[in-house]
C-alpha positions as CSV (number, residue, x, y, z in Angstrom):
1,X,-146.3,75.8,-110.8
2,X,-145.9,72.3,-110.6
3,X,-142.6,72.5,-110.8
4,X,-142.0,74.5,-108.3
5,X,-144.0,72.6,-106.0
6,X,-142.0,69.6,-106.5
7,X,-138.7,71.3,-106.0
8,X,-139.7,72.8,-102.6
9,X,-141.1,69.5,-101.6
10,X,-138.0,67.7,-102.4
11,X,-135.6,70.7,-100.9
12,X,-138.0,70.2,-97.6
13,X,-137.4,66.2,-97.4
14,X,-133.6,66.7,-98.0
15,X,-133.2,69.2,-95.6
16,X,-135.1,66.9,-92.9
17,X,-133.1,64.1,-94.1
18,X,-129.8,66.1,-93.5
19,X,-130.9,67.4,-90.1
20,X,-131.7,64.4,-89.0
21,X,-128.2,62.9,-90.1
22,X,-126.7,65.9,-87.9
23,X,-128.5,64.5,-84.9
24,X,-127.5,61.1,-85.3
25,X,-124.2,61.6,-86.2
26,X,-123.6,64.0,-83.0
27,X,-125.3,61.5,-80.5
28,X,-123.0,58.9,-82.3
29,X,-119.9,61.1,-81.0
30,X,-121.4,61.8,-77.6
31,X,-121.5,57.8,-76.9
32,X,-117.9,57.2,-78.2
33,X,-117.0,59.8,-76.1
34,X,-118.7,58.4,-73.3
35,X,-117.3,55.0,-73.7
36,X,-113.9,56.2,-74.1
37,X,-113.7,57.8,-71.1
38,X,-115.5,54.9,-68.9
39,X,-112.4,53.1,-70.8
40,X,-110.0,55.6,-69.3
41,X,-111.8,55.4,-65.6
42,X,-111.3,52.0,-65.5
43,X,-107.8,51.7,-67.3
44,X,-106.6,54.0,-64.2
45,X,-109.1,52.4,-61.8
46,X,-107.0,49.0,-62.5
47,X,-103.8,50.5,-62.1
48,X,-104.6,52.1,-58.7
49,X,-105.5,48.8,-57.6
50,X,-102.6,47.1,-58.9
51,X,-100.6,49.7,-57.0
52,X,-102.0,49.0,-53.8
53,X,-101.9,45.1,-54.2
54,X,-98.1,44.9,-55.4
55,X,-97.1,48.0,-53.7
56,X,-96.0,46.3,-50.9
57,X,-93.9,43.9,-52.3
58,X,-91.8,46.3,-53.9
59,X,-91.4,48.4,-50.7
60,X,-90.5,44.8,-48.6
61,X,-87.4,44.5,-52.0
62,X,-86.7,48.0,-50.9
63,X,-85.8,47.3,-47.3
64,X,-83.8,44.4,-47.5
């Protein structure tokens, strides 16, 4: 009886153990995610604004 006592006990704290792993794991992905596209936003946020500053110079080359 012991026995089995102990073996549900330790199936119970290694199946906590392993859900609570999950949950980490998936909030881990959810920021990376997160950050990677604020990375993207502002990777094409700097190239709009590069457009628009040196957009005009290349349409002046164009003209003359």
């Amino acid at each position: 009886m012991k026995k089995l006592f102990f073996v549900s006990a330790l199936s119970l704290f290694s199946w906590s153990a392993f859900s609570q792993d999950a949950g980490v794991n998936k909030a881990v992905v959810d920021q990376f995610r997160k950050d990677k596209e604020k990375a993207i936003k502002t990777l094409q946020i700097r190239r709009i604004v590069q457009k628009q500053l040196f957009g005009w110079k290349e349409q002046k080359r164009t003209k003359t």
